[in-house]
PADREN-987410 format. One record per residue (C-alpha): z, x, y. Coordinates in Angstrom, 1 decimal, decimal comma, padded with zeros to 4 digits. Each point is the difference from the previous one (the first is absolute). Example, Ala and Ser with C-alpha at 12.3 -4.5 7.8 and 13.67 -1.06 7.14 Angstrom:
2
[pt [007,8 012,3 -004,5]]
[pt [-000,7 001,4 003,4]]
***
This chain:
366
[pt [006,3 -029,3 032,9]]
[pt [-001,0 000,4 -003,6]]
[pt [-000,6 -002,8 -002,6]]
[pt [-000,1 -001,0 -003,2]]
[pt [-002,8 -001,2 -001,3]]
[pt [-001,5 -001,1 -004,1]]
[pt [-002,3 002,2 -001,4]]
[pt [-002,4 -002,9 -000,4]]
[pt [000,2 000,0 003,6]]
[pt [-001,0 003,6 000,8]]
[pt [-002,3 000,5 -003,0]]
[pt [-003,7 -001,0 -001,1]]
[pt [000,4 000,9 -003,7]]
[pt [002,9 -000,9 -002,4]]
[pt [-001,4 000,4 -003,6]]
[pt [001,2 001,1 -003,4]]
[pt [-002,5 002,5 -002,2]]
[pt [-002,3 -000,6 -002,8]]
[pt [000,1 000,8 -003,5]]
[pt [-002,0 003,1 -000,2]]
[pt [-002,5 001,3 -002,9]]
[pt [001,6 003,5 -000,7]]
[pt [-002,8 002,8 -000,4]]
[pt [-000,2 003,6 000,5]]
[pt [-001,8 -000,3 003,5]]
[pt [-000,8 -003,0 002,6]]
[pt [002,3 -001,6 002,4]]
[pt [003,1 001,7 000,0]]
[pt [003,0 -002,3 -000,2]]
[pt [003,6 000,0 001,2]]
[pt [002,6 -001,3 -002,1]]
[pt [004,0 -000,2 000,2]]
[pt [000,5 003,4 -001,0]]
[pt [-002,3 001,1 002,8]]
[pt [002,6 -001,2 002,6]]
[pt [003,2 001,7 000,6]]
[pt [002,0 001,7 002,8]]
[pt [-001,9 -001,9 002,1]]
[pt [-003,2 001,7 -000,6]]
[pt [-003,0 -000,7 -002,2]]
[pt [000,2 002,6 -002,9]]
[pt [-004,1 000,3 -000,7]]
[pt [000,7 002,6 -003,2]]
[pt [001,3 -003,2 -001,6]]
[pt [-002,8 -001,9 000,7]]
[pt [-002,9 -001,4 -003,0]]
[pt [-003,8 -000,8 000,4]]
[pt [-001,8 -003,4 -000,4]]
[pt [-003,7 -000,3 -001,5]]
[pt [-002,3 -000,8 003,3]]
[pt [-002,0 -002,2 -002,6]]
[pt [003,0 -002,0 -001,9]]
[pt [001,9 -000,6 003,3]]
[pt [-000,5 -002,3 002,5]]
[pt [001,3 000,1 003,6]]
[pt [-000,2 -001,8 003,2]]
[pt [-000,2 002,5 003,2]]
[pt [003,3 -001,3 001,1]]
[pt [001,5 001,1 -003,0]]
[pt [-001,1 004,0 000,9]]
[pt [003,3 001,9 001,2]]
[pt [-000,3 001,3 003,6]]
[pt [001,8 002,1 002,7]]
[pt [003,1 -001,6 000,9]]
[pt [000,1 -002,5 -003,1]]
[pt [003,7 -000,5 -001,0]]
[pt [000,8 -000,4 -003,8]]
[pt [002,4 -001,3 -001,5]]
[pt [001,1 000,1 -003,9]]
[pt [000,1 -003,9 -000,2]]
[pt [001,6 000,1 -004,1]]
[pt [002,5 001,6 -002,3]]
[pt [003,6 000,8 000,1]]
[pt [000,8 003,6 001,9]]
[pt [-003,6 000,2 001,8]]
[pt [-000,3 -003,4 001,5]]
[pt [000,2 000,2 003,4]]
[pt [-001,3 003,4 000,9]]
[pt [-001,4 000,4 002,9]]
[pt [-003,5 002,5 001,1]]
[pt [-002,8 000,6 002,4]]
[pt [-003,0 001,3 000,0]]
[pt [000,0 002,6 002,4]]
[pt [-003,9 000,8 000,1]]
[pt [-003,4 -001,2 -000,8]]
[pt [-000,8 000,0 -003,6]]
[pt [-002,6 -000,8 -002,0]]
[pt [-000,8 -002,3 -003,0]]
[pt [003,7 -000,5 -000,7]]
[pt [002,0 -003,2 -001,0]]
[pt [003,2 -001,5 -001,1]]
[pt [000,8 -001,5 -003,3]]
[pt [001,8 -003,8 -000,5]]
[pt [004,0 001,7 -000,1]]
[pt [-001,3 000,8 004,1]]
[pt [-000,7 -001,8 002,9]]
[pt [-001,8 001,1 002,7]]
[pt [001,5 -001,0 003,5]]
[pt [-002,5 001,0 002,9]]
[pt [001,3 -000,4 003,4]]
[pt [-002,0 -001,6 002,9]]
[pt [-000,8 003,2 002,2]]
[pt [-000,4 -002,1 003,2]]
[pt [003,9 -001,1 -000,3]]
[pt [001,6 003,3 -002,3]]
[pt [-001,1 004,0 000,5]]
[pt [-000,4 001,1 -003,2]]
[pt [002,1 002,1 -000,7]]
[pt [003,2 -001,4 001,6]]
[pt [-001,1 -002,8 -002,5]]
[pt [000,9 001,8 -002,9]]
[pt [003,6 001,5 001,3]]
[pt [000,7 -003,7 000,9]]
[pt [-000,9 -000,8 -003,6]]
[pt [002,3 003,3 -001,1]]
[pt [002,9 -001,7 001,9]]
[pt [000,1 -003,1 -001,8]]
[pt [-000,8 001,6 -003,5]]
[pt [003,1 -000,9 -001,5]]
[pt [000,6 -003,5 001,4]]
[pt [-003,8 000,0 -001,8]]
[pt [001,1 000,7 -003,2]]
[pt [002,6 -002,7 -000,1]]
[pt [-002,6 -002,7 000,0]]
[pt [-001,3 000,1 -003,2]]
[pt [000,4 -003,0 -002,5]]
[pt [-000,2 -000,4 -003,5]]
[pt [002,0 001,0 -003,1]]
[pt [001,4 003,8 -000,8]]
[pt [-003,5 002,4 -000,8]]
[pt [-002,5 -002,9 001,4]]
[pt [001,3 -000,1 003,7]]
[pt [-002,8 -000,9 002,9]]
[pt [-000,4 000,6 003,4]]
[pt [-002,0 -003,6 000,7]]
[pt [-003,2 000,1 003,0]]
[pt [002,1 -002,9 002,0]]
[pt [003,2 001,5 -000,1]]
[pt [-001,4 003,3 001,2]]
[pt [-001,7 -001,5 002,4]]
[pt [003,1 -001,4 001,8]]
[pt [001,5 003,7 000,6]]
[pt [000,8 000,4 003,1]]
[pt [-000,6 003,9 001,7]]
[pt [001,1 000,6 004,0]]
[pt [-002,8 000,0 002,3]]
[pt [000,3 001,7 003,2]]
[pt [-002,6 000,7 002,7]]
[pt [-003,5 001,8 -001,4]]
[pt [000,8 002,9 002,2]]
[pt [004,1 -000,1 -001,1]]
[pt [-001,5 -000,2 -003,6]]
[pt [-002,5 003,5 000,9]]
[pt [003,1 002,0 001,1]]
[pt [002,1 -001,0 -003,2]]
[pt [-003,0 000,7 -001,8]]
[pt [-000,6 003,4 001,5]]
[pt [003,7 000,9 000,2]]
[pt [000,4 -000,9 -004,2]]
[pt [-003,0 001,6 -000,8]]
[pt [000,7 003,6 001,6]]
[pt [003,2 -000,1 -002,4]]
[pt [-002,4 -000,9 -003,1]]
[pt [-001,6 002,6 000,7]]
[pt [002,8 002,6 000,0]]
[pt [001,2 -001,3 -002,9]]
[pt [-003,8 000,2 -001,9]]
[pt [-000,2 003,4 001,0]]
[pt [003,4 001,2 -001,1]]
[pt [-000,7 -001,9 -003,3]]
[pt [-003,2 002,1 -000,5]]
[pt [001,6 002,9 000,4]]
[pt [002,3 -001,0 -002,3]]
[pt [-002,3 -000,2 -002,7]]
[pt [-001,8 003,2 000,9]]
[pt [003,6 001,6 -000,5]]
[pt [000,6 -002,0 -003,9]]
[pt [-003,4 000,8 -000,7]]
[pt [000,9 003,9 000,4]]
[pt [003,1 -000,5 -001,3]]
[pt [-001,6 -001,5 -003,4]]
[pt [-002,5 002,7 -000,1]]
[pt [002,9 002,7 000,1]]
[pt [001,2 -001,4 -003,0]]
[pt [-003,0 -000,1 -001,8]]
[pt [-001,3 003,6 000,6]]
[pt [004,0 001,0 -000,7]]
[pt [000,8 -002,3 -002,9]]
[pt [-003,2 -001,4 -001,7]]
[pt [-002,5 002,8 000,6]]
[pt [002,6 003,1 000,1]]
[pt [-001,1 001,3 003,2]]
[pt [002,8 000,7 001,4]]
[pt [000,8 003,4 002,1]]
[pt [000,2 003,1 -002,9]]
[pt [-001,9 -001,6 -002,4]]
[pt [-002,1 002,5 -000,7]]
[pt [002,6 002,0 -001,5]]
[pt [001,5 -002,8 -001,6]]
[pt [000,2 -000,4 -003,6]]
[pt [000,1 -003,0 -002,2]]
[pt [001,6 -001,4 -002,8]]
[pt [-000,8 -002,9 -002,9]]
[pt [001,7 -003,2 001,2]]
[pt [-000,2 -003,6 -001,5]]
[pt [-001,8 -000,3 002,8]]
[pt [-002,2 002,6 -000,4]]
[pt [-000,5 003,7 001,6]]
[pt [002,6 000,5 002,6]]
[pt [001,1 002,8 002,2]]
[pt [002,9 001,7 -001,4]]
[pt [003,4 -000,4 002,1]]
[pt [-000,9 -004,2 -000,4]]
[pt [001,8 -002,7 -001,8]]
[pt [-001,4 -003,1 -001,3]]
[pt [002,7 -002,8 000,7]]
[pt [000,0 -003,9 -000,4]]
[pt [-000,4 -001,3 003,8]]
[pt [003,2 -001,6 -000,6]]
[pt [001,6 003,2 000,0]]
[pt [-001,8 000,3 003,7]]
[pt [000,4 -003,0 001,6]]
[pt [003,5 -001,5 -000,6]]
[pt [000,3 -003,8 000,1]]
[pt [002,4 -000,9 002,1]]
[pt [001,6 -003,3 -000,4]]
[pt [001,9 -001,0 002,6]]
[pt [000,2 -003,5 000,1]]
[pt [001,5 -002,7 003,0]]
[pt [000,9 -002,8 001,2]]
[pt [-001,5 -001,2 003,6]]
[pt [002,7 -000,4 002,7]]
[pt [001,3 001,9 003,2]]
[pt [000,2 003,2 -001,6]]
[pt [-003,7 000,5 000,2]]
[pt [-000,2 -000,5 003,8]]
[pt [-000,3 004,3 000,0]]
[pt [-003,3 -000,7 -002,5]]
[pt [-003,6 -000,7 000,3]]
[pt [-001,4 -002,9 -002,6]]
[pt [-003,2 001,8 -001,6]]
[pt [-001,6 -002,7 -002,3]]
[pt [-002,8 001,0 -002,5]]
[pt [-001,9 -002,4 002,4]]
[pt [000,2 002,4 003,0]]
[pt [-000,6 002,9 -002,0]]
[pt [-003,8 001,1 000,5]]
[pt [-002,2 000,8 -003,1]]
[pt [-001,1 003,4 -000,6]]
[pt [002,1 001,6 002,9]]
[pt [003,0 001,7 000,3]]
[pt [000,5 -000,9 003,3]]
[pt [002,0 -003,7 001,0]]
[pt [-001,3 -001,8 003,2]]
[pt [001,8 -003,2 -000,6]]
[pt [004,0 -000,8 -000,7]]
[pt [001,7 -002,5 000,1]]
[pt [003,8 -001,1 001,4]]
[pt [003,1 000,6 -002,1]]
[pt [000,9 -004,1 000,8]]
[pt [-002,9 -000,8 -002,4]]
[pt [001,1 001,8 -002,8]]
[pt [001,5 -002,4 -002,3]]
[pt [-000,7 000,0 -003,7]]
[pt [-000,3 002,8 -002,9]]
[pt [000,1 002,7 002,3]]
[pt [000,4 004,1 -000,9]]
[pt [001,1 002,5 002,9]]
[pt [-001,8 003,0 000,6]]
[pt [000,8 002,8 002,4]]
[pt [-002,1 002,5 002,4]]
[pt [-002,3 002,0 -002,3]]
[pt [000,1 -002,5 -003,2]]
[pt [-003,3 -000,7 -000,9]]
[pt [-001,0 -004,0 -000,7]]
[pt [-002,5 -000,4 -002,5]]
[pt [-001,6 -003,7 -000,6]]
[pt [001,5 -001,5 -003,5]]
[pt [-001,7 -003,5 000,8]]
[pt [-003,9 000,1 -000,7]]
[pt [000,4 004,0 -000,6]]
[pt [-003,9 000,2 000,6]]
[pt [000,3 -001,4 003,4]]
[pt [000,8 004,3 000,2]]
[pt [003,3 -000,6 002,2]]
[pt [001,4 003,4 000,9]]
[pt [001,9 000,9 002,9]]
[pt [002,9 003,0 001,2]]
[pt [002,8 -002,0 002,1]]
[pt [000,5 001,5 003,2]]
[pt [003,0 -002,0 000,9]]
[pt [002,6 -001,0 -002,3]]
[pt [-000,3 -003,8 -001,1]]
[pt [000,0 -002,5 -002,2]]
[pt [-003,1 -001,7 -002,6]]
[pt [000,2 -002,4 -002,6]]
[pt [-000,6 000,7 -003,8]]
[pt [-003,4 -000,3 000,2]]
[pt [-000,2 003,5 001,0]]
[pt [001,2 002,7 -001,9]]
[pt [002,5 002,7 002,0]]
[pt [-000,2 003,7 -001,0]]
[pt [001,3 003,4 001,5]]
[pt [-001,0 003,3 -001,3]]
[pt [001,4 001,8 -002,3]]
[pt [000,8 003,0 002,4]]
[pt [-001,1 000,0 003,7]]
[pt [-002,2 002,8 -000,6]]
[pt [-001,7 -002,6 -002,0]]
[pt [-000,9 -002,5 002,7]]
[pt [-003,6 -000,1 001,1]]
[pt [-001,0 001,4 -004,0]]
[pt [002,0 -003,1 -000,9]]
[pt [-001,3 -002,2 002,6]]
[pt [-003,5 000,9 -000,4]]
[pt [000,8 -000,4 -004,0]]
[pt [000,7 -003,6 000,7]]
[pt [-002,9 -000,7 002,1]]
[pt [-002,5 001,1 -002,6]]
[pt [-002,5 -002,1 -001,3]]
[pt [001,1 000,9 -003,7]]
[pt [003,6 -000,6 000,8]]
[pt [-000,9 -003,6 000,8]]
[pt [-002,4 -000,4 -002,4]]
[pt [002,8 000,5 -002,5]]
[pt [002,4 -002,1 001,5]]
[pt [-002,7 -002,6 -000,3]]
[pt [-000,7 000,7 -003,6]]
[pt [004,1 -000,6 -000,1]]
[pt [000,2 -003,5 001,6]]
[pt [000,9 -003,4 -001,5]]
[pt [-001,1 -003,0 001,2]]
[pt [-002,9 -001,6 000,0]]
[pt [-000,5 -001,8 003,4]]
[pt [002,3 002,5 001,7]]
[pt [000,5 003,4 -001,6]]
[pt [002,9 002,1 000,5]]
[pt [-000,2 003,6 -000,9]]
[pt [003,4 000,6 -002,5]]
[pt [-000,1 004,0 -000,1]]
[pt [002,5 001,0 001,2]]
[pt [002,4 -001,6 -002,8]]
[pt [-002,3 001,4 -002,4]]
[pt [000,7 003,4 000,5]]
[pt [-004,1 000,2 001,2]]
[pt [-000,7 001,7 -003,6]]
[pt [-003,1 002,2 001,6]]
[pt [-000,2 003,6 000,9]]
[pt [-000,6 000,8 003,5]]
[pt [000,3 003,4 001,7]]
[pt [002,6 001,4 002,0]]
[pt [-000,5 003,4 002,2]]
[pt [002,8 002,1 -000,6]]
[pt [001,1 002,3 003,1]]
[pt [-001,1 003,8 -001,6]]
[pt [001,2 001,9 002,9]]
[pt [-001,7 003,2 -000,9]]
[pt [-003,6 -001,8 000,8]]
[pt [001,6 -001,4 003,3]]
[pt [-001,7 -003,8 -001,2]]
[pt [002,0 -002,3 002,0]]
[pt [-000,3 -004,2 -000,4]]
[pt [-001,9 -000,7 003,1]]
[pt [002,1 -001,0 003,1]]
[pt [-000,7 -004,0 001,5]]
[pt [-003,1 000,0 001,8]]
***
């Protein structure tokens, strides 16, 4: 029979962060940022001086440590392990570290019991709008289902097996954006692209480029699609993609969520329509819709100009120019939105036009 149990009853370690001394090199630190889709993000991680900082051995992350972002509105609550031994690494004060008692909890099916109560987690914080806090005693009073130790081993094992389907898929997604984006450099940056040899070139405003090509504002690309809704019944065919679940820095979406949560400012967007991030544009938010569905305005919608101008377009988008320029074209201090699109994006960027005689085709979807 499994029970429920507090985690100050199955734990040896409930403790917020400290304030670190950021340097180039020393401990290296996890902050909020750090934690998201349930894992621990280390490319967002900063260092602490070894000399400027102090810390108590308990306050060393370890295998099996779950973290939780303990402040702010839209990250409190989030949930992560630490799936292996690491060295020299803490948390800051937004996390607490919550390290289960290995003698009552396996540790791993301690951190998919923390997963399943992540959003009952984030509805615990206290405090007015931007200073919200996830409090030491109220964490500690969480309750997470404790069956058997060898019950907890074959839920652990049974999870894990699917983790690590999903890891390696995810890895192979990347390999495949990775090639994807170096396509469209060799093609569209470099010039490289089959025939180039013979290819000549032409002065451009943006420089020397091969003859057959147009320079085109990326408005004349992508096409901004504004497609606005109200929530209700007639999104049950939809998916709700929030710029929450969309990933940064990958084309590819792991998370939605349901249509019933959709409820507020909201933009449809069909299969093929590519999202870009409009909220925090440097967050680099860029994703092609595989289902049709429905986002709020915090993302920006487009479709390509023609279809032969997918992946080119796509790609386009996901550039780190392209959202380096949206940034540059944000207002808003605290929260930035990019406002491009209604500007008519007054910069030149390239657009291959199909010269059938060279047989240069946009590349197909990888």
């Amino acid at each position: 029979m499994t029970s429920k149990k507090p985690l100050s009853e199955v734990t040896t370690f409930i403790s917020r962060g400290i304030s670190p001394k950021y340097d180039e090199s020393g401990y290296v630190v996890i902050n909020q940022r750090c934690i998201r889709d349930q894992r621990v993000d280390f490319s967002s991680a900063r260092y602490s001086s070894r000399e400027k900082t102090s810390v108590m051995p308990e306050k060393l992350v370890r295998q099996w440590d779950g973290l939780v972002n303990s402040t702010g509105v839209g990250t409190l609550g989030r949930v992560a392990q630490i799936l292996r031994p690491v060295n020299s690494t803490i948390i800051d004060s937004h996390v607490t570290i919550v390290r289960p008692n290995l003698g009552q909890v396996d540790g791993r099916y301690f951190g998919y019991a923390l997963f399943d109560i992540e959003k009952y987690i984030e509805t615990l914080g206290i405090g007015a709008t931007g200073q919200t806090e996830l409090s030491r005693g109220r964490l500690s009073e969480v309750e997470i289902a404790v069956p058997s130790l060898p019950t907890q081993r074959k839920i652990a094992a049974i999870l894990s097996a699917y983790d690590d389907l999903i890891e390696n898929n995810l890895r192979r997604i990347k390999i495949l954006e990775e090639m994807a984006q170096n396509l469209y450099r060799e093609w569209f940056v470099k010039f490289r692209f089959p025939g180039h040899q013979h290819a000549r070139f032409t002065d451009s405003p943006l420089g020397k480029i091969p003859e057959g090509w147009k320079v085109k504002r990326l408005d004349q690309v992508a096409l901004f699609q504004n497609n606005g809704t109200e929530a209700g019944e007639h999104l049950k065919e939809r998916i709700y993609l929030p710029i929450d679940c969309i990933p940064r820095k990958s084309l590819a979406i792991t998370e939605t969520n349901s249509w019933t949560e959709a409820q507020s400012s909201l933009h449809l967007f069909e299969e093929g329509d590519i999202l870009f991030g409009a909220m925090r544009p440097y967050f680099h938010k860029v994703v092609v819709a595989p289902f049709k569905g429905v986002t709020r305005k915090t993302c920006f919608v487009f479709k390509s100009a023609l279809p032969e101008y997918h992946t080119f377009t796509a790609l386009l988008l996901f550039q780190e120019s392209t959202v380096s320029f949206a940034n540059a074209h944000s207002k808003g201090a605290t929260i930035p939105y990019a406002v491009w699109p209604q500007s008519r994006m007054e910069c030149l960027l390239l657009c291959h036009q199909l010269n059938k005689q060279n047989d240069l085709k946009i590349p197909s979807d990888p």
